[in-house]
VOVEX-121723 format. One line per 10 residues: their letters; for each residue z, x, y of N, C-alpha, C, O. Coordinates in Angstrom, 3 decimals. Last residue first. Example, Ala and Ser with C-alpha at 12.3 -4.5 7.8 and 13.67 -1.06 7.14 Angstrom:
BEGIN
sa> 7.080,12.850,-2.250,7.140,13.670,-1.060,7.870,12.900,0.030,8.039,13.409,1.138 ~ 7.800,13.190,-5.690,7.800,12.300,-4.500,7.800,13.200,-3.300,8.465,14.236,-3.319
***
This chain:
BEGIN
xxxxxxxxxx> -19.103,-0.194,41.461,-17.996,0.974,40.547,-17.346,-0.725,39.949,-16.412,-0.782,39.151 ~ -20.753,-0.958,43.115,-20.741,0.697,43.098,-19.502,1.159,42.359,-18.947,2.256,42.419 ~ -21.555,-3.770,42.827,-22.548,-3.145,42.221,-22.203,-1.164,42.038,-22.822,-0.337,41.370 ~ -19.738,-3.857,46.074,-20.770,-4.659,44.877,-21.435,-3.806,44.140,-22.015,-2.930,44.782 ~ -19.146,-2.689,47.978,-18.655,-1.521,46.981,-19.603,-2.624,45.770,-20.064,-2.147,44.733 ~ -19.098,-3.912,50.313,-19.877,-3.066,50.039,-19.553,-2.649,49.045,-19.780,-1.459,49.263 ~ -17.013,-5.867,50.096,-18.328,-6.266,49.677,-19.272,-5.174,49.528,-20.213,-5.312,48.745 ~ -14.221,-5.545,50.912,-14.808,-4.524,49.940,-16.052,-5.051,49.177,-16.237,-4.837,47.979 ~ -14.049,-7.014,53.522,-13.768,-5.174,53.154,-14.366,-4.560,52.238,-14.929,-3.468,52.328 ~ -14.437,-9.352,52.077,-15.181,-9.109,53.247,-15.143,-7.293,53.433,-16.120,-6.545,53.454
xxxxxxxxxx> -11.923,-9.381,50.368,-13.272,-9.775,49.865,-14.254,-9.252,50.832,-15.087,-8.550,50.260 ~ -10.135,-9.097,52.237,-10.453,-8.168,51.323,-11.775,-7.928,50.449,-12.383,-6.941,50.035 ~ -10.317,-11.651,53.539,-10.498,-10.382,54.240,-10.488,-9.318,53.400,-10.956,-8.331,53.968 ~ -9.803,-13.292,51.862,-10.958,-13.658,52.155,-11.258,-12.050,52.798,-12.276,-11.407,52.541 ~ -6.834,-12.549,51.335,-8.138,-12.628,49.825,-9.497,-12.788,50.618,-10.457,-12.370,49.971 ~ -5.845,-12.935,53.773,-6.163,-11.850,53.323,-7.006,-11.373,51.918,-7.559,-10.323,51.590 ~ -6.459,-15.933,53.490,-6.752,-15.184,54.585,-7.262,-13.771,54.300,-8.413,-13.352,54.425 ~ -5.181,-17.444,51.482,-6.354,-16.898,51.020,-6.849,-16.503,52.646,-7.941,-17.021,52.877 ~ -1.982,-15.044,50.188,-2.573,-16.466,51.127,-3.728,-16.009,51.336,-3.939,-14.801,51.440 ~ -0.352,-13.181,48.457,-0.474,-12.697,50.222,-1.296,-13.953,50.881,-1.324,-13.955,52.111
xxxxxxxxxx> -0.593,-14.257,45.877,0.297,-14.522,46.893,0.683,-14.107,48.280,1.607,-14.473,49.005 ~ -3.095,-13.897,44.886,-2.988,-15.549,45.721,-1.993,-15.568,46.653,-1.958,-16.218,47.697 ~ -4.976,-11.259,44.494,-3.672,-11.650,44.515,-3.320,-12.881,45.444,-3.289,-12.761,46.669 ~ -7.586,-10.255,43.659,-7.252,-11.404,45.113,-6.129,-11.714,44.695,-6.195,-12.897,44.364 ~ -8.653,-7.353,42.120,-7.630,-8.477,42.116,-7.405,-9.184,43.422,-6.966,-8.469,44.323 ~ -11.609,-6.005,41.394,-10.822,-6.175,42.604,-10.047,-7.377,42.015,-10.655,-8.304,41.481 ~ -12.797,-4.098,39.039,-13.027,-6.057,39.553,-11.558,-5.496,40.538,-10.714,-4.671,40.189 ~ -14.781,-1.790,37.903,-13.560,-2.328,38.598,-13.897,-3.268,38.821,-15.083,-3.589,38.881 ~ -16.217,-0.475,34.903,-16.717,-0.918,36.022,-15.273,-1.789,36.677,-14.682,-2.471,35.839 ~ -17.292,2.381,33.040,-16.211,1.457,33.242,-16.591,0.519,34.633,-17.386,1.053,35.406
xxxxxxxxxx> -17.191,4.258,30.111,-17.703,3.869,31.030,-16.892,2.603,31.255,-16.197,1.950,30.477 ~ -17.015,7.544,28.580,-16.644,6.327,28.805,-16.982,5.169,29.989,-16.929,5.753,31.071 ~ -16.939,10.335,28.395,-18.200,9.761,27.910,-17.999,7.978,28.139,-18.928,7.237,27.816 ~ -15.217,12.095,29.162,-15.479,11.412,27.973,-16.235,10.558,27.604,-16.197,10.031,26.492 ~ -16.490,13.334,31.592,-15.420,14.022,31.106,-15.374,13.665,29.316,-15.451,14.503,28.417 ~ -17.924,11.678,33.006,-18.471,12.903,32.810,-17.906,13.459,31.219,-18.498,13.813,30.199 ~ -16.237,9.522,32.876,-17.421,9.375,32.615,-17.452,10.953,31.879,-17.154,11.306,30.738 ~ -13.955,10.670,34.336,-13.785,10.538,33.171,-15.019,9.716,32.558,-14.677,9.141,31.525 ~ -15.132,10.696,36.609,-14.851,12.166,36.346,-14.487,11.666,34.799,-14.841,12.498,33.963 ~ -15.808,7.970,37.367,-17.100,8.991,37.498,-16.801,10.510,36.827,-17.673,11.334,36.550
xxxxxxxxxx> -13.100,7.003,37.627,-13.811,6.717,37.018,-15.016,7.655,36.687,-15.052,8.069,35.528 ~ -12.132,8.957,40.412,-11.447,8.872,38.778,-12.363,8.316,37.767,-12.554,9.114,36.849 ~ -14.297,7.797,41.971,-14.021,9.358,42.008,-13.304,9.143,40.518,-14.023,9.182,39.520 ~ -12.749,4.836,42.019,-14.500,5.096,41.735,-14.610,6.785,41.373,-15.118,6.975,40.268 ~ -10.636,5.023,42.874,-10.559,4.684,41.723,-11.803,5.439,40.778,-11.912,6.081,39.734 ~ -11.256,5.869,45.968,-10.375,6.953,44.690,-10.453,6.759,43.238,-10.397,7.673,42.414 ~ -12.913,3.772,46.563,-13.195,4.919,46.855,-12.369,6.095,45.481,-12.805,6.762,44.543 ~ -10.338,1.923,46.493,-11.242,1.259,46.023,-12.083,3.118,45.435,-11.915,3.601,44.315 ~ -8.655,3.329,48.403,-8.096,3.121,46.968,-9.223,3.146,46.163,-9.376,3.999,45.288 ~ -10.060,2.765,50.881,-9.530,4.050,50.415,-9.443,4.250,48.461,-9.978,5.006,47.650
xxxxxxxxxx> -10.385,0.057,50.632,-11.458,0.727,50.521,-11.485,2.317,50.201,-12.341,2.979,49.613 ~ -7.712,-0.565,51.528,-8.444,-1.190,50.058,-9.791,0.058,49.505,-9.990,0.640,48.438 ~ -5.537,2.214,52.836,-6.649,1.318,52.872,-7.592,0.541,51.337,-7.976,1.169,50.350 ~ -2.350,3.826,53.702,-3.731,3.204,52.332,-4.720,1.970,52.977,-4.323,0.943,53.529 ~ -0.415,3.737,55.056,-1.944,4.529,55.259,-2.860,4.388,54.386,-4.015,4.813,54.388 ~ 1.327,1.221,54.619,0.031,1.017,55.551,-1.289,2.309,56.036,-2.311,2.240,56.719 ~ 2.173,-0.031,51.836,1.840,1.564,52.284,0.699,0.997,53.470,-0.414,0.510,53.269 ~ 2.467,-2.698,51.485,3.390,-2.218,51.535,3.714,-0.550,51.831,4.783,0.041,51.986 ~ -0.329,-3.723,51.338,0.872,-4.930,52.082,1.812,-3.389,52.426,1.824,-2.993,53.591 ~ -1.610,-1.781,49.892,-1.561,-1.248,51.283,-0.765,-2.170,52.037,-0.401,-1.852,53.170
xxxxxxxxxx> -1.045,-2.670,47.078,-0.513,-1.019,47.596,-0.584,-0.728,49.386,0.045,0.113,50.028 ~ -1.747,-5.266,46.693,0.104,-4.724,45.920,0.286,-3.670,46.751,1.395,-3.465,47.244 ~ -3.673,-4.835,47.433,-3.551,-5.279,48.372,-1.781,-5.177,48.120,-0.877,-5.064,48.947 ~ -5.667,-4.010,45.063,-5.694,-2.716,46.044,-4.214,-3.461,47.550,-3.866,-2.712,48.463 ~ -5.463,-3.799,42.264,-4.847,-5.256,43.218,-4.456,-4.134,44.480,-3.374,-3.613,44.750 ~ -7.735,-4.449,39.688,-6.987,-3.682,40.224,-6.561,-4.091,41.382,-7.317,-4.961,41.817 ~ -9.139,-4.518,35.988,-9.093,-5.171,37.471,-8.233,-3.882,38.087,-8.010,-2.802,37.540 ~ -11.725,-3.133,34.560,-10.690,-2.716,34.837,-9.978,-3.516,36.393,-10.236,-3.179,37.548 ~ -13.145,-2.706,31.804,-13.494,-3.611,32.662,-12.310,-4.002,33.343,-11.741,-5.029,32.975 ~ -14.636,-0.016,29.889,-13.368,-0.993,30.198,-13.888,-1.610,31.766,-14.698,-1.145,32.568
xxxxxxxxxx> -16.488,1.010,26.912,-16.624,-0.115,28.180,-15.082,-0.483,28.445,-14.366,-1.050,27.620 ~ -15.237,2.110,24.420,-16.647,2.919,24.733,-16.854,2.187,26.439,-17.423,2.942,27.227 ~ -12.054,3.695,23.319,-13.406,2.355,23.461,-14.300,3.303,24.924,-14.192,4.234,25.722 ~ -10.914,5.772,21.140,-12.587,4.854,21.063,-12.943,3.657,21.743,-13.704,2.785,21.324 ~ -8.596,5.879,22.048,-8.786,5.250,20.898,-9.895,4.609,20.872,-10.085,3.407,20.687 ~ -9.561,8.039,23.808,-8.551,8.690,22.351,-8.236,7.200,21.717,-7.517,7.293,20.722 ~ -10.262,6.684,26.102,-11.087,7.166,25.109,-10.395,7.572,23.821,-10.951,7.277,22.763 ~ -7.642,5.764,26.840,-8.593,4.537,25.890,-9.597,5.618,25.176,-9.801,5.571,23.963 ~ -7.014,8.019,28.110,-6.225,7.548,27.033,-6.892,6.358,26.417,-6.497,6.067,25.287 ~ -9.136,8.026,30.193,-8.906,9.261,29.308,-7.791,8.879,27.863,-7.872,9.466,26.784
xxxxxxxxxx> -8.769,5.871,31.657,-9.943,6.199,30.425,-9.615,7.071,29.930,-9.844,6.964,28.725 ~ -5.850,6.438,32.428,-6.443,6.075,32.104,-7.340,5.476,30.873,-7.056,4.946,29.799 ~ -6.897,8.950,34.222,-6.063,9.201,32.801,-5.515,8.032,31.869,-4.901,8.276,30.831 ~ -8.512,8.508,36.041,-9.200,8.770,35.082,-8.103,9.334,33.942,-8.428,10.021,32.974 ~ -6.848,6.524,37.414,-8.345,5.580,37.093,-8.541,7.145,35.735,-8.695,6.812,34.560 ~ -5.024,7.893,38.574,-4.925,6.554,37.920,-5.598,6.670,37.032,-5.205,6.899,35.888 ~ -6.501,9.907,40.115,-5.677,10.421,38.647,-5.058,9.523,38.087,-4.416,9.855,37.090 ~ -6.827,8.104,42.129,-8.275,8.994,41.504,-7.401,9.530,40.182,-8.020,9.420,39.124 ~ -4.288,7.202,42.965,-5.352,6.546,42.520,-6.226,7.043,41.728,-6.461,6.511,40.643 ~ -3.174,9.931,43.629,-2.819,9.338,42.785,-3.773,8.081,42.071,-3.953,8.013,40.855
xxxxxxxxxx> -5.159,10.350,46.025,-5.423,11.554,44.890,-4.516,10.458,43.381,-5.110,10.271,42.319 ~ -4.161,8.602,47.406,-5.565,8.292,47.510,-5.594,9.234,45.936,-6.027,8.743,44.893 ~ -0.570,7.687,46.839,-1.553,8.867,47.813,-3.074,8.157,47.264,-2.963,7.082,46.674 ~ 1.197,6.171,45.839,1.347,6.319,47.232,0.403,7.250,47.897,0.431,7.584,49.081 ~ 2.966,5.112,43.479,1.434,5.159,43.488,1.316,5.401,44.810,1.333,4.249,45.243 ~ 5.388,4.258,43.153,5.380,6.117,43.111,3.440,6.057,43.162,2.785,7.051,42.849 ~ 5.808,1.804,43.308,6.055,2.425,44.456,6.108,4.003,44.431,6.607,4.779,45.245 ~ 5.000,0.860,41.433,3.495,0.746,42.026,3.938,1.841,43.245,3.169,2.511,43.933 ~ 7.527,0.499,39.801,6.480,1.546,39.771,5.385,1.666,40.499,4.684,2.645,40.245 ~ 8.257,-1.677,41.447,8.832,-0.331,41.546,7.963,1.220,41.210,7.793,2.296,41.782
xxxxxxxxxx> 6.617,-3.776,40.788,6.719,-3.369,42.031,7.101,-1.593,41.942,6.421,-0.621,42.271 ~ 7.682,-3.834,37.882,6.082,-3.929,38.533,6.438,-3.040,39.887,6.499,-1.811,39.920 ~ 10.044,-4.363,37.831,9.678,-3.203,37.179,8.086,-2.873,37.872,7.608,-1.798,38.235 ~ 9.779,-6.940,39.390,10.661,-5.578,39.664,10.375,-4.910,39.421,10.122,-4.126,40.336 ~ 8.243,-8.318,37.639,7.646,-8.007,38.713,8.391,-7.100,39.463,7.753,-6.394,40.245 ~ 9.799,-8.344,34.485,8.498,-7.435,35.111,8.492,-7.418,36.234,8.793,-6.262,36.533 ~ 12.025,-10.040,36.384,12.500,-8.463,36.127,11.332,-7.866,36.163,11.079,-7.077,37.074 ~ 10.836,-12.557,36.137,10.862,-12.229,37.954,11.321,-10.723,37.322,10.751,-9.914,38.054 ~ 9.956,-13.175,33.323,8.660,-12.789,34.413,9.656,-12.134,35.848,9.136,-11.256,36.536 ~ 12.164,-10.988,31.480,12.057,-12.236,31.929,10.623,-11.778,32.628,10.155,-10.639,32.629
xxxxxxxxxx> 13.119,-8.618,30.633,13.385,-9.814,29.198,12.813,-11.248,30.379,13.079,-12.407,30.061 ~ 12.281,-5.073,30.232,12.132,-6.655,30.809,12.311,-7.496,30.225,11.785,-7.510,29.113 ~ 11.742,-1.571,30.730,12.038,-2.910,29.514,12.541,-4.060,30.978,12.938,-3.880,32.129 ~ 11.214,0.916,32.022,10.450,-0.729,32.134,10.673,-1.771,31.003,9.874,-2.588,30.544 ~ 14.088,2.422,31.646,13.759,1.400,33.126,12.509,0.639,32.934,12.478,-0.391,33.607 ~ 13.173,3.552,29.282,14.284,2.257,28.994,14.393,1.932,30.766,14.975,0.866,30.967 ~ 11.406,5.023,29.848,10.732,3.576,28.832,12.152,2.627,29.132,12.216,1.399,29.194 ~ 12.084,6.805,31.298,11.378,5.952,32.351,11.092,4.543,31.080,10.694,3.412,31.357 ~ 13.765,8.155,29.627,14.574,7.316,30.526,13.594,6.379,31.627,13.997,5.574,32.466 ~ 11.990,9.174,28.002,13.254,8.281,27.536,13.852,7.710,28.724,14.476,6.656,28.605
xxxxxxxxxx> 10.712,10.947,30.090,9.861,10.283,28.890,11.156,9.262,28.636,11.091,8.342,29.451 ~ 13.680,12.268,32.398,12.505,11.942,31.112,11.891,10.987,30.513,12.579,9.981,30.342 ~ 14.564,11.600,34.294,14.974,12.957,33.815,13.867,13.238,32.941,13.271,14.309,32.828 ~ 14.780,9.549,36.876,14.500,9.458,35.943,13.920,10.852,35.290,12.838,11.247,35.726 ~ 16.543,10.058,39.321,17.459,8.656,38.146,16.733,9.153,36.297,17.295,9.197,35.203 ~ 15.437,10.519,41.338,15.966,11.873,40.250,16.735,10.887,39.378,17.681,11.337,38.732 ~ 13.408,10.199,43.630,13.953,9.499,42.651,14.261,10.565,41.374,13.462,11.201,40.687 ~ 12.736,11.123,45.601,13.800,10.229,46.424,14.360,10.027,45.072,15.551,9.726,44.991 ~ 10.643,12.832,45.837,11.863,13.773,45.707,12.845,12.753,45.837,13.945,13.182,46.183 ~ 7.916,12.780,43.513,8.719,12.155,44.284,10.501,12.578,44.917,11.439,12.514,44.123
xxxxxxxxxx> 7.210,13.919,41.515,6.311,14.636,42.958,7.114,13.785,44.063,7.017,14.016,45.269 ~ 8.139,12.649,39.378,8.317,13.599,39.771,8.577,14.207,40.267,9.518,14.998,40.194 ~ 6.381,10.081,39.133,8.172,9.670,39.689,8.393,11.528,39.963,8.958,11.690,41.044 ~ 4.052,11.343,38.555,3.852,10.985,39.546,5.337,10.480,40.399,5.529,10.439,41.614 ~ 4.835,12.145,35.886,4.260,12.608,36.925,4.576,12.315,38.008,5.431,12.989,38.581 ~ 5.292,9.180,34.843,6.513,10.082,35.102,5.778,11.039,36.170,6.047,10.803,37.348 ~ 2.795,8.182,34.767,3.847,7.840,35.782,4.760,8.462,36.100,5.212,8.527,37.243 ~ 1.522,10.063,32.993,0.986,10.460,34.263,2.139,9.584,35.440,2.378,10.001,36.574 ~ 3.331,9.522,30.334,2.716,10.706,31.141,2.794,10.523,32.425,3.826,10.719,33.068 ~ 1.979,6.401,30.398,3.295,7.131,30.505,3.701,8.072,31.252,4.230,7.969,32.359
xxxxxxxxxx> -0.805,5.487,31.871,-0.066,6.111,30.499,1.449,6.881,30.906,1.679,7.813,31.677 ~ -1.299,2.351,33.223,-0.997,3.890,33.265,-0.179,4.457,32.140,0.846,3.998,31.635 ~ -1.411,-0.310,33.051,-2.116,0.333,32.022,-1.731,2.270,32.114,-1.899,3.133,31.254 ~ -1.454,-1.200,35.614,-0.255,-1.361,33.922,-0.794,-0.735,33.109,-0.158,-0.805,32.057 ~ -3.310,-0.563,36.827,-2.249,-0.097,37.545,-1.222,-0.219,36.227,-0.355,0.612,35.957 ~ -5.845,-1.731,35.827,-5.455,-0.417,35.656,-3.778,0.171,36.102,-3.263,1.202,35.670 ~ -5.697,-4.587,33.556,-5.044,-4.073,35.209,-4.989,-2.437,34.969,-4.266,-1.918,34.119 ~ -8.087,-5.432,31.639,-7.306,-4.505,31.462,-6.900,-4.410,33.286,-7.768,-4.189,34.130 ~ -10.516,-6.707,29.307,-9.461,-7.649,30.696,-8.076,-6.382,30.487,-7.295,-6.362,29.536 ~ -12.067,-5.389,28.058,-12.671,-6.850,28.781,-11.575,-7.336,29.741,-11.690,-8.124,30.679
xxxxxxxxxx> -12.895,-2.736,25.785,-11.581,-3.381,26.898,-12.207,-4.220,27.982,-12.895,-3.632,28.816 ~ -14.526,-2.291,23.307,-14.433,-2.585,24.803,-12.973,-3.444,24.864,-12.358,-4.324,24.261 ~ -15.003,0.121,20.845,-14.149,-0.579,21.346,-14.376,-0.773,22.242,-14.638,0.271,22.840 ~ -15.842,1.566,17.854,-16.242,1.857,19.281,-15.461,0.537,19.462,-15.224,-0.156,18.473 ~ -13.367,2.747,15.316,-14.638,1.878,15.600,-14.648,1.551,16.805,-13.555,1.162,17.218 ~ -11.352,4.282,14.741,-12.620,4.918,14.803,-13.620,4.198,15.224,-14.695,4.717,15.521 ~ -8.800,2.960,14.341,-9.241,4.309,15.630,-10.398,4.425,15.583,-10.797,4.798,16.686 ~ -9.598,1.264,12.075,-9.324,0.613,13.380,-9.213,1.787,14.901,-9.459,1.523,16.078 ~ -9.364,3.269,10.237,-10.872,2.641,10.331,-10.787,1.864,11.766,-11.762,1.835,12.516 ~ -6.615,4.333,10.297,-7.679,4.959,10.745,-8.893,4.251,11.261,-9.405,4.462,12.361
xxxxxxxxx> -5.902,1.854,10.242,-5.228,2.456,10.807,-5.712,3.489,11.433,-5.530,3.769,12.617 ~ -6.473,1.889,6.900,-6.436,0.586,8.082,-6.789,1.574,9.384,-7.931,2.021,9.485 ~ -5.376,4.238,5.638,-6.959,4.193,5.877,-7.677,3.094,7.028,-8.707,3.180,7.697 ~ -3.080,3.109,6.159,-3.364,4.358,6.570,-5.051,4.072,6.793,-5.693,3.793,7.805 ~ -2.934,1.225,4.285,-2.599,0.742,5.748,-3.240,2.217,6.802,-3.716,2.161,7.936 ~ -3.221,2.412,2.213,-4.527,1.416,2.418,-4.105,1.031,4.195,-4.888,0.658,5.069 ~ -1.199,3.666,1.549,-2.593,4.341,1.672,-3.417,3.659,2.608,-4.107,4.118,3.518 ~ 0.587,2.310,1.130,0.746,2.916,2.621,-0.975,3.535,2.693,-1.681,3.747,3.679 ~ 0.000,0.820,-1.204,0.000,0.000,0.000,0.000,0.860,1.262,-0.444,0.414,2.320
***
């Protein structure tokens, strides 16, 4: 029986794969968050790998959006975006998928960082994407998140910001 789960296990790593509905911002691999809590000098709570898994455990929706928020709050440079987007693909490629289709809620980061811009972000994601193209062979295209709860003013004005990017990532 372990054989056969094994051989499972394998045959399920090996067969090409699309990702159809993935938030890049949750999707960050471990790794690269801690990274990024690191480079941060405000937050020394978290020592290690073990101590950033037991701060995103959650038993309700309003705790994720804590845990949510909090981490979005070590996402704070243009370069962090661009090392979003391609570590990432870089961790879907290591389980074979070949297409991700990657929303992303450029408006979570500049409501609350005002040197960020949508189009900044938008720009960084696209740079990360294009390097883990190169890099693994993976391909990927962004959908912009209209988050409802900033009110459809700023969904309309984001929409209007980032019409040029149609068709560029």
């Amino acid at each position: 029986m372990i054989e056969l789960s094994d051989r499972l296990e394998q045959f399920v790593l090996e067969i090409p794969k699309v990702e159809l509905h993935l938030h890049i911002e949750g999707a960050i691999p471990l790794e690269t968050l801690f990274g990024f809590i690191q480079r941060r000098e405000d937050n020394k709570l978290i020592k290690n790998l073990e101590d950033l898994k037991k701060r995103l455990v959650y038993s309700n929706f309003a705790q994720f959006i804590k845990v949510w928020l909090w981490k979005n709050s070590f996402i704070t440079e243009y370069e962090d975006f661009e090392e979003l987007a391609y570590r990432v693909l870089q961790s879907l490629s290591k389980q074979n998928v070949k297409y991700v289709e990657a929303f992303y809620s450029p408006r979570d980061f500049t409501f609350r960082n005002k040197k960020l811009s949508a189009c900044g972000i938008t720009e960084s994601l696209i740079k990360g994407k294009k390097k883990a193209f190169d890099d693994f062979g993976i391909r990927s295209e962004l959908i912009v998140d209209v988050v409802r709860d900033y009110g459809p003013r700023m969904g309309m004005d984001l929409i209007k910001e980032l019409s040029g990017y149609l068709g560029r990532g």
